[in-house]
C-alpha positions in Angstrom: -7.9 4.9 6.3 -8.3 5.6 9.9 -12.1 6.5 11.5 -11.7 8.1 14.9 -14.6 8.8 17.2 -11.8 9.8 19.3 -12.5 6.6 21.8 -10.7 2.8 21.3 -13.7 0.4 21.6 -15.8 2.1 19.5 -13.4 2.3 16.6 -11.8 -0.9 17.5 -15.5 -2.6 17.1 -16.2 -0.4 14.0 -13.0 -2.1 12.4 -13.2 -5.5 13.9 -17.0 -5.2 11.6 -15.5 -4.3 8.5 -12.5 -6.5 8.0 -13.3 -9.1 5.3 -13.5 -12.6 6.0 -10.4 -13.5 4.2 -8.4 -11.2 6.6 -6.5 -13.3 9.4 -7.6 -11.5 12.7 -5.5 -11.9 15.6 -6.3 -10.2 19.0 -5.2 -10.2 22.5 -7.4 -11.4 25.1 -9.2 -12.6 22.4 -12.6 -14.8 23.1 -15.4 -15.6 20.5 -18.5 -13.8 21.0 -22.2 -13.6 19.7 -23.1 -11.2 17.0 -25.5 -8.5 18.2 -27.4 -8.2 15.5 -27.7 -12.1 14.0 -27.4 -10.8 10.2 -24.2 -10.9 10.0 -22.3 -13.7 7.7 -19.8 -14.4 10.4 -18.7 -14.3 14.5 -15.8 -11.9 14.6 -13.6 -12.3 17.7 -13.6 -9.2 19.9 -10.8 -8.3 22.1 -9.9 -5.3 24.0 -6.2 -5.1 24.2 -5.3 -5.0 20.6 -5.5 -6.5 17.3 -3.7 -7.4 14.3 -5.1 -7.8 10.9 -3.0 -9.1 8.3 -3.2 -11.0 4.7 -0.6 -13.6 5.8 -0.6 -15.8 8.9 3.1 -15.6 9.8 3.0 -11.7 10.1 -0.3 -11.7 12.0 1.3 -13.4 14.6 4.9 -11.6 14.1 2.6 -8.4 15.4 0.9 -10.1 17.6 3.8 -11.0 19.9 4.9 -7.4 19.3 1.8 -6.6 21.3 2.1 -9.0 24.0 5.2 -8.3 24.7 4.4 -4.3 25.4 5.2 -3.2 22.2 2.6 -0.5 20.7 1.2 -0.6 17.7 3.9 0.9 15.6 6.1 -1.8 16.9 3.8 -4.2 15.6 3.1 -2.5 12.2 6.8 -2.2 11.5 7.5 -6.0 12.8 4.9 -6.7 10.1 5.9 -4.4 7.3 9.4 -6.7 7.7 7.8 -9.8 8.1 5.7 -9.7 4.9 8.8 -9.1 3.0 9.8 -12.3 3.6 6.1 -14.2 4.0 4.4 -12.2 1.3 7.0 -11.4 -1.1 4.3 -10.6 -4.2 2.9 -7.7 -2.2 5.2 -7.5 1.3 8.5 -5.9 0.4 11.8 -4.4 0.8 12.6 -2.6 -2.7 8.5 -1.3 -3.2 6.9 1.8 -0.9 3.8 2.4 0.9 1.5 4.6 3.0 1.1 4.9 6.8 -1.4 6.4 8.9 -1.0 6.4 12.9 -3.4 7.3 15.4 -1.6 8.5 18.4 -4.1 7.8 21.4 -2.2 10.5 23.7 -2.5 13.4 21.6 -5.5 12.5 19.5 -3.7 13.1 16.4 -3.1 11.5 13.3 0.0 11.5 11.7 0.8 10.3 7.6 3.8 8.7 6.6 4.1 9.0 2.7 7.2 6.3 2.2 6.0 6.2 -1.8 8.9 5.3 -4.6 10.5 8.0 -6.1 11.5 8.9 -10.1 15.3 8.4 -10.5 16.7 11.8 -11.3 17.9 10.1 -14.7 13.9 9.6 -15.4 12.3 11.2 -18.5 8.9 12.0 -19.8 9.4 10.2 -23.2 11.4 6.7 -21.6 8.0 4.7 -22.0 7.1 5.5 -26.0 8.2 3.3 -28.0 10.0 4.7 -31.5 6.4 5.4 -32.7 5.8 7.2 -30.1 3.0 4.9 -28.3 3.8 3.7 -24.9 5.5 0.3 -24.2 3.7 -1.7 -21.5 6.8 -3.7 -21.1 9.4 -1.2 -20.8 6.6 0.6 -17.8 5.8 -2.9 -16.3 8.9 -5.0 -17.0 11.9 -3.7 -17.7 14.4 -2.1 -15.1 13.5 1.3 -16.0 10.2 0.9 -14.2 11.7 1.0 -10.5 11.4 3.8 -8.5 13.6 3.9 -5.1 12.6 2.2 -2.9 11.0 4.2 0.2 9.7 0.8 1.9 13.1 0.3 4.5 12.8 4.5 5.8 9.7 4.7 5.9 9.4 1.7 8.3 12.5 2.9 10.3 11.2 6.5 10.5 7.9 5.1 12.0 9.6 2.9 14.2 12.3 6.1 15.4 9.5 8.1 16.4 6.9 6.9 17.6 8.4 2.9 18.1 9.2 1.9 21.7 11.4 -1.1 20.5 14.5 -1.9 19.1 14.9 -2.2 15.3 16.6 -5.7 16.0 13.6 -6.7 17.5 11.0 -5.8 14.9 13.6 -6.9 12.5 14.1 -10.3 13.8 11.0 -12.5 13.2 11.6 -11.9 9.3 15.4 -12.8 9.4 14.0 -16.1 11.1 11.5 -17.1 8.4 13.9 -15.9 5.4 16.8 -17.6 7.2 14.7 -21.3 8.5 12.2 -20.7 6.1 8.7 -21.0 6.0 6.0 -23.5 5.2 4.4 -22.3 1.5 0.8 -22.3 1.0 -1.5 -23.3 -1.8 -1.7 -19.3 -2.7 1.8 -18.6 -2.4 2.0 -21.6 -4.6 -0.2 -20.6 -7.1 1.0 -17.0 -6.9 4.7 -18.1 -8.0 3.7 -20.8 -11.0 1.5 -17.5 -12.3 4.8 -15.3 -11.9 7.0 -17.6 -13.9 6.9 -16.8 -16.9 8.4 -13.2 -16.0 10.5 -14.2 -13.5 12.5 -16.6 -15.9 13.9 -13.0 -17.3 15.6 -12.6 -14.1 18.2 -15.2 -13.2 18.6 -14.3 -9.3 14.8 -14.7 -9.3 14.7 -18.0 -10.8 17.1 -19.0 -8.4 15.4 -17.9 -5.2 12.0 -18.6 -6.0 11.6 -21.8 -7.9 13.4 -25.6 -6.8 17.1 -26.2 -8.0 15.9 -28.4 -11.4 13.9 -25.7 -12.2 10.4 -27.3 -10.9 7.8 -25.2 -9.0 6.9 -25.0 -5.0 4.2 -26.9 -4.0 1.9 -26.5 -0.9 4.0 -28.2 2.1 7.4 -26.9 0.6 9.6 -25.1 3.0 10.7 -21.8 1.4 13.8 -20.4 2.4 15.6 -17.0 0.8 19.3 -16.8 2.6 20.4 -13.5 0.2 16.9 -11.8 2.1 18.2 -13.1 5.2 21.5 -11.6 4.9 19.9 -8.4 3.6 18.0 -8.2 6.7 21.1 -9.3 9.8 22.9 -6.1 7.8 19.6 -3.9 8.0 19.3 -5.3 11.7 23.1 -4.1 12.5 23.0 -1.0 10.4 20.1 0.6 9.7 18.5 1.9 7.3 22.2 4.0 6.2 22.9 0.2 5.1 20.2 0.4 2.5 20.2 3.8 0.7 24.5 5.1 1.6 26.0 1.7 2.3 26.1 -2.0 0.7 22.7 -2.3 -0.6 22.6 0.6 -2.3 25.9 0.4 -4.3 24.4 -3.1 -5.2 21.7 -1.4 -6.4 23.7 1.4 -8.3 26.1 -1.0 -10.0 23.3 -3.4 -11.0 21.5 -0.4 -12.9 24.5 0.6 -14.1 25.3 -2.7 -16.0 21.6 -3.9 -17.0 20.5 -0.1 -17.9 18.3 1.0 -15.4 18.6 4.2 -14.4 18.6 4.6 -10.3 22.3 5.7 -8.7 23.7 6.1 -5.5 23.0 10.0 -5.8 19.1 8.9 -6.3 19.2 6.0 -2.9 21.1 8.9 -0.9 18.5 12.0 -1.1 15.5 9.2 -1.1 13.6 10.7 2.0 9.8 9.3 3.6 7.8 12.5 4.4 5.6 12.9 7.0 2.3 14.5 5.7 -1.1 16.0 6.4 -3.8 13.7 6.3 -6.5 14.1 4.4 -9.7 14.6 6.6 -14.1 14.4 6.6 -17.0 13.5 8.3 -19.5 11.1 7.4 -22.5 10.8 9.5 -20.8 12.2 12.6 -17.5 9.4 11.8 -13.7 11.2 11.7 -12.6 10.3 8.3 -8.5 10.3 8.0 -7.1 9.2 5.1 -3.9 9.5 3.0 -3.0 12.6 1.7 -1.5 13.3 -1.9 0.5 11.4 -4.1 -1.8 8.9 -2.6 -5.3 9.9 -4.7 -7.2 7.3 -2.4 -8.1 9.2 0.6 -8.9 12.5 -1.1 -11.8 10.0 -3.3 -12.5 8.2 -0.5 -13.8 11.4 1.4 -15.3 12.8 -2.3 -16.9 9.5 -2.4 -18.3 9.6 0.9 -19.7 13.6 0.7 -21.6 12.1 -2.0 -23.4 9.4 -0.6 -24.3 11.1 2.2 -27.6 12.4 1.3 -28.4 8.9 0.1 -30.4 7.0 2.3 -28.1 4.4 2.3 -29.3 2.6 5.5 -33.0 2.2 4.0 -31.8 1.1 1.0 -29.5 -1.5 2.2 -26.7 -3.0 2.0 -25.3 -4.5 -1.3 -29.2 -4.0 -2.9 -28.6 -3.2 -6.5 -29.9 1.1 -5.8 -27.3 0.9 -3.2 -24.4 -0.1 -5.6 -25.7 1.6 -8.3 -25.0 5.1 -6.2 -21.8 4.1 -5.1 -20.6 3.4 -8.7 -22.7 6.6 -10.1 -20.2 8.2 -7.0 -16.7 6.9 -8.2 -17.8 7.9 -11.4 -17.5 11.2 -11.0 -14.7 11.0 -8.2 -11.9 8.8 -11.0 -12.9 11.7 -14.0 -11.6 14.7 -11.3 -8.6 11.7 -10.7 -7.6 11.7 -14.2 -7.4 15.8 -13.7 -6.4 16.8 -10.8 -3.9 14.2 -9.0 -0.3 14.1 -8.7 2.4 14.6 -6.6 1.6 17.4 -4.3 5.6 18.5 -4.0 5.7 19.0 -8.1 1.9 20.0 -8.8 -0.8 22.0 -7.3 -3.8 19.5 -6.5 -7.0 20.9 -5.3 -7.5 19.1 -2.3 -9.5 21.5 -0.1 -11.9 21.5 -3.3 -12.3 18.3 -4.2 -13.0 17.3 -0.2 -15.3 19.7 0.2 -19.2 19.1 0.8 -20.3 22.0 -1.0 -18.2 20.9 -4.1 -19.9 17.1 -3.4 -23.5 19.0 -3.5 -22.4 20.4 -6.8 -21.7 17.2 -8.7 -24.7 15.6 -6.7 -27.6 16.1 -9.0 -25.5 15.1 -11.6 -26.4 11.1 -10.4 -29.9 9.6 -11.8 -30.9 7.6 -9.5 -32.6 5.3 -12.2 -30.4 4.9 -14.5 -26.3 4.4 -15.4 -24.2 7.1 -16.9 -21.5 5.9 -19.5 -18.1 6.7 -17.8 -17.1 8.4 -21.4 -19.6 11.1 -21.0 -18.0 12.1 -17.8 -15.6 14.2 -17.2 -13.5 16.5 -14.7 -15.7 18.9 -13.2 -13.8 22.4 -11.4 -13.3 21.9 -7.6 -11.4 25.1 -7.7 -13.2 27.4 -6.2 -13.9 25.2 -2.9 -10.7 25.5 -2.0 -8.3 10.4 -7.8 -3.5 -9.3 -5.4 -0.7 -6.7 -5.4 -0.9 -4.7 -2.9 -1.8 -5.2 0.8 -2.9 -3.6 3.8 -2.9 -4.7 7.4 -4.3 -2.7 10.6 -2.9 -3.0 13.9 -4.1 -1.4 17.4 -2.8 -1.7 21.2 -4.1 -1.3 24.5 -3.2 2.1 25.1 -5.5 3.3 22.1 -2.4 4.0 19.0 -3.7 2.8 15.9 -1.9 1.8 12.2 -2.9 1.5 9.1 -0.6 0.7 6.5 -1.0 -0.3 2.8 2.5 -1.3 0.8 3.2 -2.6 -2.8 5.7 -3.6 -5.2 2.8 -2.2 -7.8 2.1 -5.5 -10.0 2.3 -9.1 -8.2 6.6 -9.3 -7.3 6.7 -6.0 -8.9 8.4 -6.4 -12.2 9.5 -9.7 -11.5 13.3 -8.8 -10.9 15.6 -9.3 -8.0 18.4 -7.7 -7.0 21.0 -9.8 -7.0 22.7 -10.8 -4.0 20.2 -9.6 -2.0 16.9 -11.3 -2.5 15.3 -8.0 -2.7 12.1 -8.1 -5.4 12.6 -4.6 -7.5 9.3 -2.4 -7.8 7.8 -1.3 -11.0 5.9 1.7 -9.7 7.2 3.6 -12.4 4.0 2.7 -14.1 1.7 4.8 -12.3 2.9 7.5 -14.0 1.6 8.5 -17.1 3.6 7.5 -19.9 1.1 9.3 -22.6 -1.2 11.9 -21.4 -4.6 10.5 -21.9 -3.3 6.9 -22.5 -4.5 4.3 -19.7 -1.8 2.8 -17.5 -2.0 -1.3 -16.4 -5.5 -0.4 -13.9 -7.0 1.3 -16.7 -6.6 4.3 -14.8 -6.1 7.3 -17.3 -3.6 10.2 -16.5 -3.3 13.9 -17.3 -0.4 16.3 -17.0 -1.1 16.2 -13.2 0.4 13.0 -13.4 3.3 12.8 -16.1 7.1 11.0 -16.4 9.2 13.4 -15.0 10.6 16.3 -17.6 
């Protein structure tokens, strides 16, 4: 989500306020200074030539130099989108998809980059039930039916052809480095793997890259190094993204499927294209809201979500304070019941969007909040927008000097996706197949419930 009040110091200090503590800031010019208002639970650093904000070290500063070099921020985000491949492989990827939203400073627009996974054409809407017809968690979750192409490598090239300024050599290379001289592992990357195990022992090219040669686990000091992601990435360096989805990635891909039953082909990798989109847009107490757009069903909520709260008097409240949270919940009560109904893939269904965004629709549903007391999500349900025409994934932010801003969120869907690599190429497989819904009505892995809005393809 990107808030614009169409000037960089203001937003940038807006952001720089509501990046967690466990985020790993890193800006240029950088110098530690006071808090302004002395309630605050920690000194951010304030900059004002750019920042990076990242879950992982290694691609904070991957970014970083991006930025000091010249590079703008979409230089950076794409240098990072690579880098966590390699430095945060549970989340960071190569064979999972993502959103992007860029500010450009120059034109004061906002531009989305929907770089999502796609069905396989060979999908259908009965491939998760098993023969008694109830859905199969590990088919959805674990098996190689649940991978969608990957969108991850042309999404991150598109970004980088149109509105980059650097090579894709250069935003490639910091991730060939760490893949190819490996990295120093952490106690959470650590942890993160000995948790995966258990799934990954199912995948023999997985077991092989990511645990020791006898079998043992990583521990925090190891150096990790993944030579078939390396190699992946010289041949993404040289060829582009043509290597990937026509050339010899993608017939990996196919004849992997091919033998081991999954379903993706070279047809599928071939006519896999990002899409730049709309964002979604509102105001909240005179703040720009923009926001993902559709198949993404966070930024439509998120502005829902906002309308709502809006005649709360949040501020006198306070933050956290148990009225306070008590609202917001009360809010995404009523924003995941129009989620189960309404949301989808805008190129197959019809979502209500201009609805479902709109105040007058958010002073509809309004009154429906006591401010005293809970309502039991079961008694809940869609309302009719209508007529005013929902560990394993991570974001990072990044903005320059010249004003550009990017934020970016990509996944594999669970932790390592389903815990399958491609052999060969060191590329972890997706299972965002998941997020459809296998059953109507039928929760997927988030508890998050589905309606036809939503379903397997037919």
């Amino acid at each position: 989500m990107i808030l614009n009040k169409c000037l960089f110091k203001p937003l940038l200090n807006f952001l720089i306020q509501i990046i967690p503590v466990f985020v790993l800031p890193a800006l240029l010019n950088a110098q530690e200074t006071p808090i302004i208002s002395g309630r605050d639970r920690f000194s951010p650093i304030v900059a004002e030539s750019g920042m990076v904000a990242t879950q992982q070290a290694y691609a904070t500063k991957a970014g970083l130099q991006v930025l000091k070099e010249g590079g703008n921020a979409i230089d950076a985000a794409v240098t990072i989108g690579f880098t966590l491949a390699v430095t945060l492989p549970r989340a960071g990827n190569l064979g999972g998809g993502g959103f992007m939203l860029i500010y450009l400073a120059d034109e004061k627009k906002v531009i989305a980059i929907d770089y999502r996974e796609k069905a396989p054409q060979k999908a259908t809407k009965d491939m998760f039930l098993d023969q008694s017809g109830d859905a199969d968690p590990h088919l959805s979750r674990h098996s190689l039916l649940s991978v969608g192409v990957p969108g991850t490598v042309k999404g991150l090239t598109m970004a980088l052809e149109k509105y980059g300024t650097i090579s894709l050599k250069r935003a490639v290379a910091p991730a060939i480095r760490l893949a190819e001289k490996g990295f120093i592992v952490d106690r959470s990357f650590a942890h993160s793997l000995k948790a995966a195990k258990p799934a990954m022992k199912l995948s023999p090219a997985s077991l092989a890259i990511f645990y020791k040669k006898d079998g043992g686990d990583y521990q925090p000091g190891d150096r990790f190094v993944q030579n078939d992601l390396a190699s992946t990435l010289k041949i993404l360096s040289k060829e582009g993204p043509k290597a990937f989805y026509e050339g010899p990635i993608a017939e990996k891909m196919a004849t992997f499927m091919s033998e081991k039953g999954g379903l993706i082909t070279l047809e599928d990798m071939a006519i896999y294209r990002a899409r730049l989109r709309k964002p979604i847009y509102g105001n909240y107490r005179g703040f720009d809201v923009y926001a993902m757009p559709p198949p993404s069903s966070g930024g439509i909520h998120i502005v829902q979500i906002l309308n709502l709260l809006e005649a709360f008097p949040i501020r006198v409240l306070g933050h956290n304070t148990a009225e306070t949270i008590h609202l917001m919940a009360e809010s995404m009560k009523l924003a995941y019941a129009d989620r189960s109904q309404y949301l989808g893939d805008s190129d197959f269904v019809s979502v209500p969007v201009k609805g479902l965004i709109s105040k007058k629709y958010a002073d509809l549903l309004r009154p429906m909040i006591d401010r005293k007391k809970a309502r039991p999500s079961q008694k809940i349900r869609p309302n009719n927008p209508l007529p005013y025409e929902s560990h394993e994934t991570t974001h990072f932010s990044v903005m320059d000097k010249y004003g550009n801003a990017v934020s970016n969120t990509t996944t594999l869907n669970f932790s390592y996706g389903n815990k399958i690599v491609l052999p060969g190429t060191g590329i972890l497989l997706n299972n965002q197949m998941d997020d459809f819904s296998a059953k109507s009505g039928v929760p997927n892995a988030y508890g998050l419930i589905g309606g036809t809005a939503n379903p397997m393809p037919s």
